[in-house]
PyMOL commands that place a pseudoatom at each C-alpha (Angstrom):
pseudoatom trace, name=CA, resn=UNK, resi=1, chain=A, elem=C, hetatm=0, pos=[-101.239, -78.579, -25.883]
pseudoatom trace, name=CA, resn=UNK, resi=2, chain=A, elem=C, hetatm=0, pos=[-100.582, -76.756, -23.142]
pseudoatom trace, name=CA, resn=UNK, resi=3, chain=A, elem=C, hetatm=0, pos=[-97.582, -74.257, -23.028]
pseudoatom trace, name=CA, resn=UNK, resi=4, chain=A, elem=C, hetatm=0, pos=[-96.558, -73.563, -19.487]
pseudoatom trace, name=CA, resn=UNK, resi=5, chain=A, elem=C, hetatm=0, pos=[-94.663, -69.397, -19.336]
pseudoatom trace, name=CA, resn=UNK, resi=6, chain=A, elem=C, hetatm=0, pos=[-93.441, -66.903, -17.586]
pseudoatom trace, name=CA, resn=UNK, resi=7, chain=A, elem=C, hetatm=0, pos=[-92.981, -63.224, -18.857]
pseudoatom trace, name=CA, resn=UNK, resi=8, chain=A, elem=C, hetatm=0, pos=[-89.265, -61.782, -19.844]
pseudoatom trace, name=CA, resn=UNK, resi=9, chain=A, elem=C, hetatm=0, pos=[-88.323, -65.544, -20.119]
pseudoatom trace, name=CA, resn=UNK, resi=10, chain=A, elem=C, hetatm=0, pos=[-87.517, -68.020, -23.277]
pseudoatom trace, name=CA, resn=UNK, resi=11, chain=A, elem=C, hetatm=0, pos=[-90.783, -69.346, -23.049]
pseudoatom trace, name=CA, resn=UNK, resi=12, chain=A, elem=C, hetatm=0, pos=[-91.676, -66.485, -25.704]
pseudoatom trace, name=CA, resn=UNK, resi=13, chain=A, elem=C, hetatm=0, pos=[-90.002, -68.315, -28.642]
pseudoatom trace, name=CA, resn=UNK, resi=14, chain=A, elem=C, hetatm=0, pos=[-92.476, -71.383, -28.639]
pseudoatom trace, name=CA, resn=UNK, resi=15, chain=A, elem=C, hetatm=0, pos=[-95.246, -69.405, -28.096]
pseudoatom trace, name=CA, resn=UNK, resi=16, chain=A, elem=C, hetatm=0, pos=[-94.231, -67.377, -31.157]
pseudoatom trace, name=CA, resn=UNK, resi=17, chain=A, elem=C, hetatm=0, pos=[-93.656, -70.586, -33.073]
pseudoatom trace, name=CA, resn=UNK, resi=18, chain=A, elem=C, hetatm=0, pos=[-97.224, -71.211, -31.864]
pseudoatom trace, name=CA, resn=UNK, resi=19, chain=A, elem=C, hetatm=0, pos=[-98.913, -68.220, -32.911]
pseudoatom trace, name=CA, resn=UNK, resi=20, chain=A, elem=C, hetatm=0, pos=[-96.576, -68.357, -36.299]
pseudoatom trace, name=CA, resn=UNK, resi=21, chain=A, elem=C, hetatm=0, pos=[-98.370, -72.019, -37.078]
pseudoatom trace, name=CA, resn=UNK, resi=22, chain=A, elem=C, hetatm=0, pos=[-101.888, -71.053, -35.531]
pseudoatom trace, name=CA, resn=UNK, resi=23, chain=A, elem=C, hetatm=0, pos=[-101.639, -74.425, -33.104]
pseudoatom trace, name=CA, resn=UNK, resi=24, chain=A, elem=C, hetatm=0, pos=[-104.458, -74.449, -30.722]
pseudoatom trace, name=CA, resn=UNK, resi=25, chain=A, elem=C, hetatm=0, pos=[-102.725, -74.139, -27.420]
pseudoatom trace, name=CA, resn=UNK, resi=26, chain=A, elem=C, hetatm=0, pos=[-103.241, -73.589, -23.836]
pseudoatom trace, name=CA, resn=UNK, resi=27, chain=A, elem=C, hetatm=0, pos=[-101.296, -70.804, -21.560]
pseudoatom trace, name=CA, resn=UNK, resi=28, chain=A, elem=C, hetatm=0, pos=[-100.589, -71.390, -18.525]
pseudoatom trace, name=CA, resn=UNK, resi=29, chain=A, elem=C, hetatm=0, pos=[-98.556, -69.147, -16.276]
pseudoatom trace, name=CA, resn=UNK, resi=30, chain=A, elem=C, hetatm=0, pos=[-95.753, -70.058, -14.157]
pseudoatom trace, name=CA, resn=UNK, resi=31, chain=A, elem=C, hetatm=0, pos=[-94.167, -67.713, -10.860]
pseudoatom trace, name=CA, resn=UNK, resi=32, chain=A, elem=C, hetatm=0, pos=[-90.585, -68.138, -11.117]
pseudoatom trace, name=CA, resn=UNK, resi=33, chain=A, elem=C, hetatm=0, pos=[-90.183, -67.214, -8.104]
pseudoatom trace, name=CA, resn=UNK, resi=34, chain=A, elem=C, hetatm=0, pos=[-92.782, -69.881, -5.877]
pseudoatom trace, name=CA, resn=UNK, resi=35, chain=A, elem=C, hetatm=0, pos=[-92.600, -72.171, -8.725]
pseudoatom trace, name=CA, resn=UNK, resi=36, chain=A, elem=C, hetatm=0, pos=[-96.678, -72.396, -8.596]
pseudoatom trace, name=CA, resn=UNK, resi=37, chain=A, elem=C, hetatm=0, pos=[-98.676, -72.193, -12.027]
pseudoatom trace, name=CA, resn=UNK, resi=38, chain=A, elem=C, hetatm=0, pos=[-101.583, -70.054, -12.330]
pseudoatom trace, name=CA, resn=UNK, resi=39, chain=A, elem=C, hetatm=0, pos=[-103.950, -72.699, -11.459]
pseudoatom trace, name=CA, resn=UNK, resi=40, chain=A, elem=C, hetatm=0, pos=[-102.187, -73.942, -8.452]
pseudoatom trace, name=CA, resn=UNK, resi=41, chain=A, elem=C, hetatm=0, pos=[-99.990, -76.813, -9.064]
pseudoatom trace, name=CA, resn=UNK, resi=42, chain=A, elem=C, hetatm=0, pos=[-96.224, -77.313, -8.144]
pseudoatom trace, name=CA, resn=UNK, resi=43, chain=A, elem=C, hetatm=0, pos=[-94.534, -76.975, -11.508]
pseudoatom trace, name=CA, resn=UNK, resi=44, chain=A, elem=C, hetatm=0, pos=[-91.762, -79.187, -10.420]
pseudoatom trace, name=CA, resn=UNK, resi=45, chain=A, elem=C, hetatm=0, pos=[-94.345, -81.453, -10.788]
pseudoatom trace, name=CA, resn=UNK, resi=46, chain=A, elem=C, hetatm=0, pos=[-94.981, -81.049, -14.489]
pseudoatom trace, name=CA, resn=UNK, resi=47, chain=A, elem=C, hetatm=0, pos=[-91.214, -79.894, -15.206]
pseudoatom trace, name=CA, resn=UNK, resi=48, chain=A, elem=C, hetatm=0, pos=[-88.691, -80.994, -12.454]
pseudoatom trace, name=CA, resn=UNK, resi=49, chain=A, elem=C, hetatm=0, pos=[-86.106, -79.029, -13.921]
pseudoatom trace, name=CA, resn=UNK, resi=50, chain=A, elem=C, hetatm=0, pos=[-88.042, -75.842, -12.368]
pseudoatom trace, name=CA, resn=UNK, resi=51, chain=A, elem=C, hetatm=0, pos=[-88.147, -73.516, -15.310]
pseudoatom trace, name=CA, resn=UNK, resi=52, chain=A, elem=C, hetatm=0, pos=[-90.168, -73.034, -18.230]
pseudoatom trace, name=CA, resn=UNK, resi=53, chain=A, elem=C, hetatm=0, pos=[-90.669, -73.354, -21.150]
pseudoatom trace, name=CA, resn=UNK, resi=54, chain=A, elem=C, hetatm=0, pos=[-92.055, -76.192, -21.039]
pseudoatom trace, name=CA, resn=UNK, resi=55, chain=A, elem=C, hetatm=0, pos=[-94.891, -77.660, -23.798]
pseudoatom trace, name=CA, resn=UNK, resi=56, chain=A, elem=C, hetatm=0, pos=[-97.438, -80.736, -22.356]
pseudoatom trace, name=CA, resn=UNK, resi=57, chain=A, elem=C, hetatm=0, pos=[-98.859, -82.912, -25.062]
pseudoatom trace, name=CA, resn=UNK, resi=58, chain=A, elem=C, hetatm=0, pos=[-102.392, -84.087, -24.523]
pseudoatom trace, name=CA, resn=UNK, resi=59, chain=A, elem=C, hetatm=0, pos=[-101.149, -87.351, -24.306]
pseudoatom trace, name=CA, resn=UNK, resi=60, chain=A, elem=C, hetatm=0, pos=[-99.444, -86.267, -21.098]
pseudoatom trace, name=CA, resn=UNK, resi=61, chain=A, elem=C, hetatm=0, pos=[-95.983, -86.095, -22.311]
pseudoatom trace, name=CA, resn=UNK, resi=62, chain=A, elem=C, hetatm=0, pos=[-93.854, -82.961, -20.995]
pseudoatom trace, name=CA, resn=UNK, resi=63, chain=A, elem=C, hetatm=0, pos=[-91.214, -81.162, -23.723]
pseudoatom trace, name=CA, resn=UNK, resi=64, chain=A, elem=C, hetatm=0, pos=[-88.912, -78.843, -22.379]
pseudoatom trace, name=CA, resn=UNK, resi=65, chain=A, elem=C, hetatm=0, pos=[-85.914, -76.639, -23.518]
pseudoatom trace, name=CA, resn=UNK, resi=66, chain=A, elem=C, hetatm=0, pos=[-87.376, -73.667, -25.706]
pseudoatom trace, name=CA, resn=UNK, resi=67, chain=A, elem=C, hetatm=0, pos=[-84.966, -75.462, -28.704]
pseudoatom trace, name=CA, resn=UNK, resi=68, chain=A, elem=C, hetatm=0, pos=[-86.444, -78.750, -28.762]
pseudoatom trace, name=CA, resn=UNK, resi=69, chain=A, elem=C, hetatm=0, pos=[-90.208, -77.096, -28.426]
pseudoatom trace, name=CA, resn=UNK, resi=70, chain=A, elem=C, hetatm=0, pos=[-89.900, -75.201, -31.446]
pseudoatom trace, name=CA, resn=UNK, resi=71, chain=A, elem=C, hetatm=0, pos=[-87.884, -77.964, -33.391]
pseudoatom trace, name=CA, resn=UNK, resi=72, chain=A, elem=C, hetatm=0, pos=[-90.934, -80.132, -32.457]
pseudoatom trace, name=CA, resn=UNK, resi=73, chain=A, elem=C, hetatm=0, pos=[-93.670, -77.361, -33.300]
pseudoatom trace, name=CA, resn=UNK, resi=74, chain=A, elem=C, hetatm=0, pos=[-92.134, -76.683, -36.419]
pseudoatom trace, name=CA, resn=UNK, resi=75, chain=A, elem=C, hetatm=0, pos=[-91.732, -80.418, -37.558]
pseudoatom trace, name=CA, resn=UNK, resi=76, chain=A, elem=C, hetatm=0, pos=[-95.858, -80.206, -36.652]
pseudoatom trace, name=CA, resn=UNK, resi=77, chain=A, elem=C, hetatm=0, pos=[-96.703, -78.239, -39.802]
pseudoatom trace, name=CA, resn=UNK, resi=78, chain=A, elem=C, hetatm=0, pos=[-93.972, -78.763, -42.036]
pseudoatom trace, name=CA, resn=UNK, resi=79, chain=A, elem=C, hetatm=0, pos=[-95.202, -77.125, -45.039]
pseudoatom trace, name=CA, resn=UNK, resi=80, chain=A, elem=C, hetatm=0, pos=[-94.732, -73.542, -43.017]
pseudoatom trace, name=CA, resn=UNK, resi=81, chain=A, elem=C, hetatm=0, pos=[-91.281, -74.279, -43.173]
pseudoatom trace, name=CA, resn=UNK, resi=82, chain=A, elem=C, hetatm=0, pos=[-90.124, -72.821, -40.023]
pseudoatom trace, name=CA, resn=UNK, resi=83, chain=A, elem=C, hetatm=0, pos=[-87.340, -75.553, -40.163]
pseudoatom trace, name=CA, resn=UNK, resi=84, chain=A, elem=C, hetatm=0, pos=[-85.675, -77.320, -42.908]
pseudoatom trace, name=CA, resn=UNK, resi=85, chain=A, elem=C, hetatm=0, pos=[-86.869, -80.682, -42.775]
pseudoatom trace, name=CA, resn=UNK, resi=86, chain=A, elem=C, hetatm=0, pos=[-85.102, -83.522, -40.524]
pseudoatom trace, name=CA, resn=UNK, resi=87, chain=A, elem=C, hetatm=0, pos=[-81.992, -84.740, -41.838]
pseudoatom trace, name=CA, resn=UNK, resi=88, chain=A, elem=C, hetatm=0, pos=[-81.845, -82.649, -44.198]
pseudoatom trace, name=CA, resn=UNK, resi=89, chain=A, elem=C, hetatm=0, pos=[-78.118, -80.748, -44.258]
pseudoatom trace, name=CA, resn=UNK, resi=90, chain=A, elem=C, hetatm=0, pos=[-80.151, -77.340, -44.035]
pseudoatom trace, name=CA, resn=UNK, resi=91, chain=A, elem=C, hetatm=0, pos=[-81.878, -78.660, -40.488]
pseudoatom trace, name=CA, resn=UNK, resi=92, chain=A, elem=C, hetatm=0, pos=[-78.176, -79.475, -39.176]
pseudoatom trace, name=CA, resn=UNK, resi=93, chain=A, elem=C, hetatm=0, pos=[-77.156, -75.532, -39.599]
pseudoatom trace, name=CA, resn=UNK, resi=94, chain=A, elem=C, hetatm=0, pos=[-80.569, -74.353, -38.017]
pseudoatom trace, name=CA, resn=UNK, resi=95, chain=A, elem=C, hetatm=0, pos=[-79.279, -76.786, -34.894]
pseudoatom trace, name=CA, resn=UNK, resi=96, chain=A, elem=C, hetatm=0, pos=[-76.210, -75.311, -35.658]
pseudoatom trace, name=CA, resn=UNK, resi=97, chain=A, elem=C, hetatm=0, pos=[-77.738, -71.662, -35.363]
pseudoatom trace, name=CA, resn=UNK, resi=98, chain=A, elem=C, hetatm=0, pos=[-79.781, -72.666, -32.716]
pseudoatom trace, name=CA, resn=UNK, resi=99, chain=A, elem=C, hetatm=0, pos=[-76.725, -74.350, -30.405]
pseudoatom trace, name=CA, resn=UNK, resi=100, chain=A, elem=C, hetatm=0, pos=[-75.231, -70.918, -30.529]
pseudoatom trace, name=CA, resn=UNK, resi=101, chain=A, elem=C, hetatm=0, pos=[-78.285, -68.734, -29.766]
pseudoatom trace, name=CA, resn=UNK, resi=102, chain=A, elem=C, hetatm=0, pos=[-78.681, -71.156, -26.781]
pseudoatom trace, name=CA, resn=UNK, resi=103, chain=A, elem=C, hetatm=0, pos=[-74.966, -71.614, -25.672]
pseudoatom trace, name=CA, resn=UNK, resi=104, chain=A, elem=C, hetatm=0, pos=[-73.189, -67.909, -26.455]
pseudoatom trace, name=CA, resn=UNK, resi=105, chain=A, elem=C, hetatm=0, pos=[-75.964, -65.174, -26.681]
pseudoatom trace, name=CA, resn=UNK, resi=106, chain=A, elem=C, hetatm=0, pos=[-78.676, -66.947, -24.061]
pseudoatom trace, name=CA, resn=UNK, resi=107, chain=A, elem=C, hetatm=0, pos=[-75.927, -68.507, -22.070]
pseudoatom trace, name=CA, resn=UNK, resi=108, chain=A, elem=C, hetatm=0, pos=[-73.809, -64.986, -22.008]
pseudoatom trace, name=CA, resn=UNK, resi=109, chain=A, elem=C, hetatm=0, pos=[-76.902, -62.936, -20.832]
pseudoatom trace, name=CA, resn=UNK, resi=110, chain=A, elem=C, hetatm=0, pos=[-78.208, -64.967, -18.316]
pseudoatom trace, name=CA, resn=UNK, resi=111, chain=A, elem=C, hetatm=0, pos=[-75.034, -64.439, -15.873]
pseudoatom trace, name=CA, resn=UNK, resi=112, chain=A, elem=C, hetatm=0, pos=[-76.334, -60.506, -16.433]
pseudoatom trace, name=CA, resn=UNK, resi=113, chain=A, elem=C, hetatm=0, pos=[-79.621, -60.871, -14.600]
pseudoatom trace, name=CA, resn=UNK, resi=114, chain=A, elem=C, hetatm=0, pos=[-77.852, -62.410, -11.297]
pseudoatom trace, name=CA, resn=UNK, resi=115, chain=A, elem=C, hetatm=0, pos=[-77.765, -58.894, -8.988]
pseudoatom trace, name=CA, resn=UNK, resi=116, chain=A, elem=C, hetatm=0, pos=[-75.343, -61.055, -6.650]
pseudoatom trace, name=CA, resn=UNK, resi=117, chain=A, elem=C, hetatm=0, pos=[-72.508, -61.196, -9.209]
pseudoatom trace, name=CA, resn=UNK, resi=118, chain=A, elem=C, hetatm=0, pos=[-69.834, -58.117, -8.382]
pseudoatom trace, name=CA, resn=UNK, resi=119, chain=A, elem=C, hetatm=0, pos=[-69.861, -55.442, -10.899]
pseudoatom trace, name=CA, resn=UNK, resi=120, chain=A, elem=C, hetatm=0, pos=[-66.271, -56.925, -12.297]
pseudoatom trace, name=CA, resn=UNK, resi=121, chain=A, elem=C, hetatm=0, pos=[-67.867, -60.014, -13.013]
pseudoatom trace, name=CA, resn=UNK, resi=122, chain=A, elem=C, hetatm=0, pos=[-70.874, -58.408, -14.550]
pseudoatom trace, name=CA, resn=UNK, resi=123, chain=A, elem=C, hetatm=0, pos=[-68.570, -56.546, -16.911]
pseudoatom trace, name=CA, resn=UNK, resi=124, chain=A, elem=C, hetatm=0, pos=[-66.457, -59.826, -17.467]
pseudoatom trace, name=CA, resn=UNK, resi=125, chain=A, elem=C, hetatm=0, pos=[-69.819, -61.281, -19.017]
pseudoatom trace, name=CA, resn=UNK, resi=126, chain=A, elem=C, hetatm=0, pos=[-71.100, -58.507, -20.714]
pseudoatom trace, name=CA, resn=UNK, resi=127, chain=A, elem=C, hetatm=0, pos=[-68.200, -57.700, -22.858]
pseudoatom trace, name=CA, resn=UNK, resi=128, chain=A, elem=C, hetatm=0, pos=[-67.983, -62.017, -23.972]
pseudoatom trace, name=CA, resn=UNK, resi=129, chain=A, elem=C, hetatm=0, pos=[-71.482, -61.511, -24.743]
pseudoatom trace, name=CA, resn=UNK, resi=130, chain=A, elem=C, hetatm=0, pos=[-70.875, -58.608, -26.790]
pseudoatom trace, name=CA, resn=UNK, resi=131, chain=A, elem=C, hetatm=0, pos=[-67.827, -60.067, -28.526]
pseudoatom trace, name=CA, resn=UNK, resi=132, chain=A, elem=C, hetatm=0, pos=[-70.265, -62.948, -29.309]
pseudoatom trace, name=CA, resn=UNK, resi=133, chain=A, elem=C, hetatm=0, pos=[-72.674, -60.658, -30.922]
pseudoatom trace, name=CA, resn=UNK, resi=134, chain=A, elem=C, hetatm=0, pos=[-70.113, -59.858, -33.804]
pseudoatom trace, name=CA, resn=UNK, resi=135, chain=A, elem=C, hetatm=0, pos=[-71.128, -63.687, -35.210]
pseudoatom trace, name=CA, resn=UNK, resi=136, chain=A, elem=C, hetatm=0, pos=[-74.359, -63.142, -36.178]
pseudoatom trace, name=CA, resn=UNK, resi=137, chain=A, elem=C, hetatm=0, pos=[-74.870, -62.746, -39.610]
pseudoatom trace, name=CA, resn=UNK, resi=138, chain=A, elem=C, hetatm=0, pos=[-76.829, -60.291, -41.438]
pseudoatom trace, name=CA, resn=UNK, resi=139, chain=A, elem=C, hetatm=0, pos=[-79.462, -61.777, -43.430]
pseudoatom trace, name=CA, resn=UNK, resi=140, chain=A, elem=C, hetatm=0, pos=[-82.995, -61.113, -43.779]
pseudoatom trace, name=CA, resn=UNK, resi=141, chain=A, elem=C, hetatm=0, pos=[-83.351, -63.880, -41.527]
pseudoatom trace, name=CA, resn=UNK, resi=142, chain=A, elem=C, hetatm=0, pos=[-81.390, -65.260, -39.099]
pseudoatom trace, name=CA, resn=UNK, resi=143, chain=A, elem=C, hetatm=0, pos=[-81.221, -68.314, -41.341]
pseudoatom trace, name=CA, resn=UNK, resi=144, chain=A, elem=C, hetatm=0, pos=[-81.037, -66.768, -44.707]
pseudoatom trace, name=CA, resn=UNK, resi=145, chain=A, elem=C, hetatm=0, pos=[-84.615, -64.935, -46.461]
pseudoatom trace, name=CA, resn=UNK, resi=146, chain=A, elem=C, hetatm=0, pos=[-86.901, -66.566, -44.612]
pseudoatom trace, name=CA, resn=UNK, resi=147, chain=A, elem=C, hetatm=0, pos=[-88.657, -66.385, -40.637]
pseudoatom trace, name=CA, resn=UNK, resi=148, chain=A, elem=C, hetatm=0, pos=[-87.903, -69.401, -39.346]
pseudoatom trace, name=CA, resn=UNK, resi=149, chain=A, elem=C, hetatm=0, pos=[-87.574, -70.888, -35.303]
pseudoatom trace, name=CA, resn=UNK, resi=150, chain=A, elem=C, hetatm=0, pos=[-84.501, -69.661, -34.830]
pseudoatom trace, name=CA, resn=UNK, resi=151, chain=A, elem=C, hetatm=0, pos=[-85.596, -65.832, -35.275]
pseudoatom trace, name=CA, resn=UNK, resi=152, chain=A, elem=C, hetatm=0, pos=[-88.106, -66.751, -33.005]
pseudoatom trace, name=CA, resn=UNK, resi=153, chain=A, elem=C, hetatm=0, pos=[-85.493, -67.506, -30.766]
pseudoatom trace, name=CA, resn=UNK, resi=154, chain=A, elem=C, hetatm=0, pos=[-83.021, -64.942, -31.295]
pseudoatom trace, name=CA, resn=UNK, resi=155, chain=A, elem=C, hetatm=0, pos=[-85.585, -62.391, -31.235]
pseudoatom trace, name=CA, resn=UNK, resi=156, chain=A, elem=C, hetatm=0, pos=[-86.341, -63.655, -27.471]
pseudoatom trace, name=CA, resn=UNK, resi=157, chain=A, elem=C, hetatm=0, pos=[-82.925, -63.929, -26.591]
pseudoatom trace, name=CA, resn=UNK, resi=158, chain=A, elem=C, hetatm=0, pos=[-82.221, -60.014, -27.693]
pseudoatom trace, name=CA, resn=UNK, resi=159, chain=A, elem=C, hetatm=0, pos=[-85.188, -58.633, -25.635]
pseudoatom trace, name=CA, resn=UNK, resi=160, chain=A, elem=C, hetatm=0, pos=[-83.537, -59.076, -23.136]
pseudoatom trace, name=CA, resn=UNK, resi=161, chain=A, elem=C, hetatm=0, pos=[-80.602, -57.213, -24.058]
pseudoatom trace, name=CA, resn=UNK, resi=162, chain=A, elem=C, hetatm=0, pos=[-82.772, -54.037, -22.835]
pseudoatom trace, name=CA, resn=UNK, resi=163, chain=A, elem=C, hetatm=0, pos=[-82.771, -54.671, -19.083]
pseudoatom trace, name=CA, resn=UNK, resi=164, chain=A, elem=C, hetatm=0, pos=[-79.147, -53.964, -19.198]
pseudoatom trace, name=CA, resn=UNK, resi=165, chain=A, elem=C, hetatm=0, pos=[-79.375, -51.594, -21.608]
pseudoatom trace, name=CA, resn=UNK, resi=166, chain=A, elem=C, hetatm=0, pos=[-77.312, -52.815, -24.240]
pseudoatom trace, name=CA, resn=UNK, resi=167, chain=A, elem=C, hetatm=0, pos=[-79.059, -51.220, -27.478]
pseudoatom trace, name=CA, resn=UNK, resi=168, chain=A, elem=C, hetatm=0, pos=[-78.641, -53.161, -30.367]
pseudoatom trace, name=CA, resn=UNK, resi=169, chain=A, elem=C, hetatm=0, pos=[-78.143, -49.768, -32.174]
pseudoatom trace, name=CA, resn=UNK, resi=170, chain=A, elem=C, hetatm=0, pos=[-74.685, -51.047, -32.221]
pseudoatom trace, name=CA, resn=UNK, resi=171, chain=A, elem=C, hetatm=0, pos=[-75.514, -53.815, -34.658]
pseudoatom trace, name=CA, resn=UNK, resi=172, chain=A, elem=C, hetatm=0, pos=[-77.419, -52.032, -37.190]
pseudoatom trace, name=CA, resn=UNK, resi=173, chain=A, elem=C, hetatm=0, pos=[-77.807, -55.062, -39.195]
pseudoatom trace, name=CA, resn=UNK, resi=174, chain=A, elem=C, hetatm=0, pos=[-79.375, -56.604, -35.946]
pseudoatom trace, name=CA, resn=UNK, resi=175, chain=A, elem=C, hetatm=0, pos=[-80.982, -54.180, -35.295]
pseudoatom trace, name=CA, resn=UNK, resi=176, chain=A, elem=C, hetatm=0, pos=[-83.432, -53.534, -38.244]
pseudoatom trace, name=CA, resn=UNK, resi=177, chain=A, elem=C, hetatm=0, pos=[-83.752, -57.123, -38.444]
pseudoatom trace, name=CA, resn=UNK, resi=178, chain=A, elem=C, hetatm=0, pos=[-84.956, -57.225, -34.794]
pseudoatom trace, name=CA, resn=UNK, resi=179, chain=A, elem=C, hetatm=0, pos=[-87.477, -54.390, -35.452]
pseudoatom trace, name=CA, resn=UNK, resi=180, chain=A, elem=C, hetatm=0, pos=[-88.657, -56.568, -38.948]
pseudoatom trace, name=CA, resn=UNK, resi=181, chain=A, elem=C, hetatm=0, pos=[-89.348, -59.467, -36.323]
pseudoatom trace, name=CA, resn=UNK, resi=182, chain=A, elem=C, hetatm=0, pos=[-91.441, -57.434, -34.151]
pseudoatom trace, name=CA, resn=UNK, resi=183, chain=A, elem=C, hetatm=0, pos=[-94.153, -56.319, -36.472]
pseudoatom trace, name=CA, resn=UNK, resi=184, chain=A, elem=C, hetatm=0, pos=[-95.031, -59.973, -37.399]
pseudoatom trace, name=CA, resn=UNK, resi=185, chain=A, elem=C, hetatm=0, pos=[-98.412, -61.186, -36.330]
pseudoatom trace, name=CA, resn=UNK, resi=186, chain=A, elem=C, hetatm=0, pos=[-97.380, -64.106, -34.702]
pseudoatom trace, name=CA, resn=UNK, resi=187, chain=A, elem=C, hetatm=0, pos=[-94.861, -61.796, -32.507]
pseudoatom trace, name=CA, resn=UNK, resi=188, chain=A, elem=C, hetatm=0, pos=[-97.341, -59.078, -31.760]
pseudoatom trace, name=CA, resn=UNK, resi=189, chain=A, elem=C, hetatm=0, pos=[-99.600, -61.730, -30.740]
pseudoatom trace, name=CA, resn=UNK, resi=190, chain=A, elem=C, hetatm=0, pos=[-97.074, -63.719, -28.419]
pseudoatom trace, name=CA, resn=UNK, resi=191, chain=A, elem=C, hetatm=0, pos=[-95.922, -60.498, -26.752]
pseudoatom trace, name=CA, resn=UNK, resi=192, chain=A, elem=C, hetatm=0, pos=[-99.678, -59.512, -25.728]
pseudoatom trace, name=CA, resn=UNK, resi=193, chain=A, elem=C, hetatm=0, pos=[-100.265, -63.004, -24.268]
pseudoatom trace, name=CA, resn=UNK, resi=194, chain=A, elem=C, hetatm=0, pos=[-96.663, -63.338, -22.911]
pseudoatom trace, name=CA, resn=UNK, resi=195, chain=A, elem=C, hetatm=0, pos=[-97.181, -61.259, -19.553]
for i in range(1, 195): cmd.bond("trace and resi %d" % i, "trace and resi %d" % (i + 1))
show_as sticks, trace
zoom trace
């Protein structure tokens, strides 16, 4: 497999997911900006959406959208249980958890990194995001007392909270569950790679 990234973006929650499972992968940079990968190619070419993540199977296929990589990767090695299993009512709230990680706290930041937007409009989007913060719940785990995909994704999601310096200090709850995520392994390991 080869995962195609680019650093401060969501391709860090698959790469997590594949560092969590210890799945032989490749890494293969992306520039946002020129849309080139490290080894030259167009990567409209491999993902004509333009943006990673995006996972290529050795058979060829292409996977993108960070929540369908992981659901995928997880479903790989099933007995780490970084997902419920499929169809089961327990894999219908992760989807659940992960449709609002994607739609509300992904969604509501990215509007925060456009420099274009007028400062009104800025502070129109950060205080929706913030609002949408208060949902979270405070678990162990975003999904109850175990690591699963979605703190993967979460965890991704909320790094980037610091560019716009929104501490998470205001969510203690979040907070020391965000610092528990970053001492795993598999996230230590992702973050070195990741840049």
């Amino acid at each position: 497999m080869k995962l195609y990234y680019a650093p401060h973006t969501c391709s860090l929650s698959p790469l997590i997911v594949l560092k969590e499972l210890d799945l032989p992968h490749a890494l293969i940079k992306v520039d946002n900006q020129t849309k080139r990968t490290a080894d030259g190619r167009d990567f409209r070419d491999i993902n004509p959406k333009g943006y990673v993540a995006a996972l290529e199977l050795d058979n060829g296929e292409v996977l993108a959208e960070g929540v369908a990589i992981v659901q995928y990767l997880a479903d790989l090695k099933p007995e780490a249980k970084l997902a419920p299993p499929p169809g089961s009512w327990q894999r219908v709230r992760l989807q659940e958890t992960l449709n609002f990680i994607t739609s509300e706290i992904h969604a509501g930041v990215a509007p925060l990194f456009n420099q274009a937007l007028p400062e009104a409009a800025q502070a129109i989007f950060r205080e929706r995001l913030l609002r949408r913060m208060s949902a979270l719940q405070h678990h162990k785990h975003v999904m109850g007392d175990a690591f699963t995909i979605a703190d993967a994704y979460l965890y991704t999601v909320l790094g980037w909270f610091a560019f716009f310096e929104i501490s998470l200090e205001q969510w203690p709850a979040v907070a020391a569950w965000h610092k528990r995520v970053a001492e795993r392994p598999s996230v230590q390991a992702a973050l070195m790679a990741h840049n």
